[in-house]
C-alpha positions as CSV (number, residue, x, y, z in Angstrom):
1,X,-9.9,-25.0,32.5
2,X,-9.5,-21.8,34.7
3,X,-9.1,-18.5,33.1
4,X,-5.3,-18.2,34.8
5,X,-4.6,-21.7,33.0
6,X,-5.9,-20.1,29.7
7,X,-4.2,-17.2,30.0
8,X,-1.1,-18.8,30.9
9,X,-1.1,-21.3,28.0
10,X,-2.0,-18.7,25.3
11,X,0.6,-16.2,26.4
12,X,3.3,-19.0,26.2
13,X,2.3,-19.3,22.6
14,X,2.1,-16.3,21.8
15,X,6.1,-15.8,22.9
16,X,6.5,-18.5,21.2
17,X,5.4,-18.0,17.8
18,X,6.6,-13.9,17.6
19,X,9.8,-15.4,19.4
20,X,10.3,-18.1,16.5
21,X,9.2,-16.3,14.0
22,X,11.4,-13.2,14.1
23,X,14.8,-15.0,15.4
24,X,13.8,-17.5,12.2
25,X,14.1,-15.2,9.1
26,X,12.8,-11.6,8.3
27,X,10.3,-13.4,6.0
28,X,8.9,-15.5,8.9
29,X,8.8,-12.4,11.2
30,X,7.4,-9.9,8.1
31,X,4.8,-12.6,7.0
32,X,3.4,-13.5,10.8
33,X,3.1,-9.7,11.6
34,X,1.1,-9.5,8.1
35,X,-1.5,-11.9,9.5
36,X,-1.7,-10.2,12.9
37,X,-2.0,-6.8,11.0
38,X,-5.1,-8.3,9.2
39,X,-6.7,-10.2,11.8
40,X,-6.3,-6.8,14.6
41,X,-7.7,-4.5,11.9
42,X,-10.7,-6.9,11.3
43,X,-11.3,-7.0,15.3
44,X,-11.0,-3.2,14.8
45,X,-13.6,-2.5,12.1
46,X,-16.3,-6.0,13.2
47,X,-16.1,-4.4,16.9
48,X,-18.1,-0.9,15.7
49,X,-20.9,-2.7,13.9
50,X,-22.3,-2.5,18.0
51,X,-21.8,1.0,17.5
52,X,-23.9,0.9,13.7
53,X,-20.9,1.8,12.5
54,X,-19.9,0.6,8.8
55,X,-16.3,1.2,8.2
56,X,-15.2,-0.1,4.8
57,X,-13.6,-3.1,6.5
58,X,-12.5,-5.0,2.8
59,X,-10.9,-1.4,1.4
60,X,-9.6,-0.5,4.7
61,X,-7.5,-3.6,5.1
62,X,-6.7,-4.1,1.3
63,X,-4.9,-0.3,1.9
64,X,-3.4,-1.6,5.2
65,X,-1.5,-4.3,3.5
66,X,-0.7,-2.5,0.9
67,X,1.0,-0.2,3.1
68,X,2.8,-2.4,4.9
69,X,3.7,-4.3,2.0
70,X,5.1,-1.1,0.9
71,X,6.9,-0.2,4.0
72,X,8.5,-3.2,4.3
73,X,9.9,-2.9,0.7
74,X,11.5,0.5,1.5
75,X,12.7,-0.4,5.2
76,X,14.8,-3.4,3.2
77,X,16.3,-1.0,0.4
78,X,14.0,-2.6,-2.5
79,X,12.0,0.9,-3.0
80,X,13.0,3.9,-2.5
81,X,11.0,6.0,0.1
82,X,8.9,8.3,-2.5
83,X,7.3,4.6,-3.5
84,X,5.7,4.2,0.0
85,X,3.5,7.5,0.1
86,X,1.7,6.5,-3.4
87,X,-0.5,4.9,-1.2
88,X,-2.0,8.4,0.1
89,X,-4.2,8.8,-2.6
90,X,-6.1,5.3,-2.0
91,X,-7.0,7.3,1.2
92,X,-8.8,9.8,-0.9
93,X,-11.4,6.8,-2.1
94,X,-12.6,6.1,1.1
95,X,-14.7,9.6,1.2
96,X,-15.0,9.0,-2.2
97,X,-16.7,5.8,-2.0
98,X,-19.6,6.7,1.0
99,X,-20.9,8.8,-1.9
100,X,-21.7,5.7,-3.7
101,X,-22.4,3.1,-1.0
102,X,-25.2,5.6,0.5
103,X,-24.6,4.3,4.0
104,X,-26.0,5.7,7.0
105,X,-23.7,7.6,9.4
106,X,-21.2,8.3,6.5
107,X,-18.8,10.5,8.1
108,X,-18.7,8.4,11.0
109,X,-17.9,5.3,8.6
110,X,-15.0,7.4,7.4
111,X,-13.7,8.8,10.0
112,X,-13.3,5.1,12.2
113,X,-12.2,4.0,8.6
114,X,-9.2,6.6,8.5
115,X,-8.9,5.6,12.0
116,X,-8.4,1.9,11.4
117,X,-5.8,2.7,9.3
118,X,-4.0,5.6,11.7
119,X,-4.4,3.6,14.8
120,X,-3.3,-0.2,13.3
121,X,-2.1,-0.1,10.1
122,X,1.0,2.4,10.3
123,X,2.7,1.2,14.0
124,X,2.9,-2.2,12.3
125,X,4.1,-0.7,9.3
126,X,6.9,1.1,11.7
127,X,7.7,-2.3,13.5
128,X,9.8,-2.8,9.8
129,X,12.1,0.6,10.2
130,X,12.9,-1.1,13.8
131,X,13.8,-3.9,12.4
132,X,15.9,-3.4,9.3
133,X,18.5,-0.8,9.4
134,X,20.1,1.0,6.3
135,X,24.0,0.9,6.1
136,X,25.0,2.0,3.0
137,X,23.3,3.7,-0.4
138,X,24.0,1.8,-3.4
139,X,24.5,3.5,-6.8
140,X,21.3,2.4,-9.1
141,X,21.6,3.0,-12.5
142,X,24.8,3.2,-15.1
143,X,23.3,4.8,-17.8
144,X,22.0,1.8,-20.3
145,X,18.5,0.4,-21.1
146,X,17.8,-1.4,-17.9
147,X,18.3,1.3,-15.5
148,X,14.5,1.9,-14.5
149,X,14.1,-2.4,-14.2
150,X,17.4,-1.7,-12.0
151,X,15.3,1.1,-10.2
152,X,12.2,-0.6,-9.3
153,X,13.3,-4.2,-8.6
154,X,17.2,-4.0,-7.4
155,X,17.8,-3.3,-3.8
156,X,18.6,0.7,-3.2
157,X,20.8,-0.1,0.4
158,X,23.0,-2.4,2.2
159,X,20.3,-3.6,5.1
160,X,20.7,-5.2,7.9
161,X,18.0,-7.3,10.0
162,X,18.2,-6.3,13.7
163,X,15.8,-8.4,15.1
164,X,17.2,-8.2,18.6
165,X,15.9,-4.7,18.8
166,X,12.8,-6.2,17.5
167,X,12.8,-8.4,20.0
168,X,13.8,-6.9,22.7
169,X,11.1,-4.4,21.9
170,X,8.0,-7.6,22.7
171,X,10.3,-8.5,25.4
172,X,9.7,-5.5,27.4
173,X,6.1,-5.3,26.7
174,X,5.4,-9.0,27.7
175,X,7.3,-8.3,31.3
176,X,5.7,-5.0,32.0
177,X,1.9,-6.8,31.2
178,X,3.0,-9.9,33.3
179,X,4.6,-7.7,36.4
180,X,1.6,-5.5,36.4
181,X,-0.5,-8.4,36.2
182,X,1.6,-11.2,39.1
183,X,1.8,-7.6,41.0
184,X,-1.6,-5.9,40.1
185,X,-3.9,-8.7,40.8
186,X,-3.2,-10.0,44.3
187,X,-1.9,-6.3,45.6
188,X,-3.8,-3.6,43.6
189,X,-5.8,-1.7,46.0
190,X,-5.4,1.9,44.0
191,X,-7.4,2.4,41.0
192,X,-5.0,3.6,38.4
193,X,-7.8,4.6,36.2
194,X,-11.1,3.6,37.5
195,X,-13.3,5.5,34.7
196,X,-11.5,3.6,32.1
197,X,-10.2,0.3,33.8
198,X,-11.4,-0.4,37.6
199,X,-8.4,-3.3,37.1
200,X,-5.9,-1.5,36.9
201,X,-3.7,-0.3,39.6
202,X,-1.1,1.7,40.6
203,X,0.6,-1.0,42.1
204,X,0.4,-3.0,39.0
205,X,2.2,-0.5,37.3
206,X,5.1,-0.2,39.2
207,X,5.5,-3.8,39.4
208,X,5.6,-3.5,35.4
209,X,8.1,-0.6,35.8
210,X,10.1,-2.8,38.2
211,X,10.3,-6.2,36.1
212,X,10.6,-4.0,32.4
213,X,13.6,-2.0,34.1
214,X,15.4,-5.5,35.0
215,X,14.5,-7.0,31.7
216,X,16.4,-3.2,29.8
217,X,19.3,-4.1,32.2
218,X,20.0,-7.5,30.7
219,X,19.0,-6.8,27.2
220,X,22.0,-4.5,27.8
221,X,23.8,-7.2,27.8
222,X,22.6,-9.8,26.0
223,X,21.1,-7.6,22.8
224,X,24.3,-4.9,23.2
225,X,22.8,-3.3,19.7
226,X,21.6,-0.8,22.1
227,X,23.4,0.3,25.2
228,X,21.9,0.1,28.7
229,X,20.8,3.8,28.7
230,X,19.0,3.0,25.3
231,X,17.4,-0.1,26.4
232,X,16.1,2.0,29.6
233,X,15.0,4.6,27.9
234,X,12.7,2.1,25.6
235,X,11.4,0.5,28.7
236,X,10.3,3.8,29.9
237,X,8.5,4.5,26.2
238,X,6.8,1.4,26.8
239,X,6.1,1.3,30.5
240,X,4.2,4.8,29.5
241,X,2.6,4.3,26.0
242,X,2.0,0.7,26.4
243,X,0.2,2.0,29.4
244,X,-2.0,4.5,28.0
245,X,-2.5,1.9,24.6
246,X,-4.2,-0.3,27.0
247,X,-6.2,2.4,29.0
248,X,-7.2,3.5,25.4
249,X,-8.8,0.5,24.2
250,X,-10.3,-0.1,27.1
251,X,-12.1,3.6,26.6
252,X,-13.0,1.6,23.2
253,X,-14.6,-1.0,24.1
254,X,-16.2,0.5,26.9
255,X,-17.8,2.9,24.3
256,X,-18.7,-0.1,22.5
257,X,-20.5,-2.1,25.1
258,X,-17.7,-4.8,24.9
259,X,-15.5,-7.1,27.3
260,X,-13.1,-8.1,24.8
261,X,-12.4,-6.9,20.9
262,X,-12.4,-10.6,19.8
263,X,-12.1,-14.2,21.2
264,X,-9.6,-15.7,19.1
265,X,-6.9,-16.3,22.1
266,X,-8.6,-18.2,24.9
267,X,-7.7,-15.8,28.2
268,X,-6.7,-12.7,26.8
269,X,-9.4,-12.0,24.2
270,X,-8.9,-10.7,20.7
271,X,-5.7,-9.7,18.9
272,X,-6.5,-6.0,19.6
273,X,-6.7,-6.9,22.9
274,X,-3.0,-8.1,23.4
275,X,-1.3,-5.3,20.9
276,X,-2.8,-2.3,22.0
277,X,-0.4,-1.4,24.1
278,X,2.7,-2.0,21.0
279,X,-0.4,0.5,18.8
280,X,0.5,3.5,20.6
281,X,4.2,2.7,21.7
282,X,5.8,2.0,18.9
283,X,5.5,5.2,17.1
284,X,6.9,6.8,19.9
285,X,10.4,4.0,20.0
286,X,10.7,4.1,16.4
287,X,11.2,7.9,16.8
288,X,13.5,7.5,19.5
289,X,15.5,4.7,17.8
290,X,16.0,7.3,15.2
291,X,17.4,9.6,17.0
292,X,20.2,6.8,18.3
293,X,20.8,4.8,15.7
């Protein structure tokens, strides 16, 4: 089987599966992204054992769930938002911990540890405030016995699951990877960045630019959550960041000595390999969306 037919096949079930599973139910979509979280910060951490690097891959991802676990709670009302940062001081045992461990290269181990968790952990964690939206504050508490079970376990806000946003969000990264790709690959004859990625080219990227821009156009109309300036704007966050997400892990891996972070999805490598460019732009939309919305 060719490479193209590889590709092809895993990127239709890819769409698939996030399509499915965040049109199906917020649990479907929260629980899916949980696995993806896992398995792209365990392509993270394996990838710098080339490097003799020793991240504390078990802690490290045990705190990444945690945190999303976390966020996700807050971004659907069930905790309020002073619940989420009780996390920060698990971040405080992973310096603590190379004291005990006596690995080599310690403050390398922590620093690509910290990083795991900067890098992976907290844009998935933001993919929940895109897709639940707060609509009204709820009064907890009424004075009697039960008011701190009412605290912790009763739902602080009327929420509301947008997952056209959501969607419309993997929509636009999909069509600006496959337009700088059907564009890029026949016609790319200027190096957009050869020191990084001698693949990719400037022509490649304003065929993504082209097909993203159509694809904010009829979101407009088809996911009218967000208005057509909106949607533009987000396509232009992700044309841009997406960009440099990919450029950025391919600086990684070249670092590394690798190809590919993983080989999990036949044609398109690892998990890390087909997110990186959401890693880096969906900080940058969920700021904007809060601005809007």
């Amino acid at each position: 089987m060719s490479n193209l037919v590889k590709r092809t096949a895993t990127g239709i079930l890819i769409i698939v599966m996030i399509t499915g599973a965040i049109i199906l139910s917020s649990i479907s979509y929260v629980t899916l992204f949980l696995l993806i979280l896992i398995g792209t910060l365990y392509e993270f951490y394996n990838m710098l054992s080339r490097a003799k690097i020793h991240p504390q891959m078990i802690y490290g991802i045990s705190v990444a769930v945690l945190f999303y676990v976390f966020s996700f709670l807050n971004a659907v009302g069930f905790i309020p938002t002073r619940f989420v940062v009780l996390f920060l001081p698990l971040i405080s045992f992973v310096f603590i911990s190379e004291l005990v461990f006596r690995e080599n290269r310690p403050i390398h181990n922590i620093a690509f540890t910290l990083l795991g968790l900067i890098y992976i952990s907290v844009p998935f964690a933001l993919l929940n405030y895109m897709a639940f939206y707060q609509t009204e504050e709820l009064n907890i508490g009424s004075g009697n016995e039960n008011d701190v079970v009412n605290f912790l376990f009763q739902p602080h806000f009327k929420v509301e699951y947008f997952y056209q946003i959501l969607l419309g969000f993997f929509f636009l990264h999909w069509i600006n990877d496959t337009g700088a790709y059907v564009i890029g690959v026949p016609f790319g004859k200027h190096k957009l960045f050869k020191r990084i990625s001698p693949k990719k080219s400037w022509e490649g990227l304003l065929g993504g630019i082209f097909f993203a821009v159509i694809t904010g156009f009829l979101l407009s109309k088809y996911f009218p959550v967000l208005g057509l300036i909106d949607w533009l704007i987000v396509a232009v966050i992700i044309i841009v960041f997406g960009t440099l997400g990919d450029l950025f892990e391919s600086m990684l891996k070249r670092y590394l000595g690798l190809k590919d972070s993983g080989n999990l999805l036949p044609g398109h490598g690892g998990l890390l390999d087909r997110f990186d460019g959401v890693l880096l732009s969906a900080p940058i939309v969920f700021m904007y969306l809060q601005l809007v919305l």
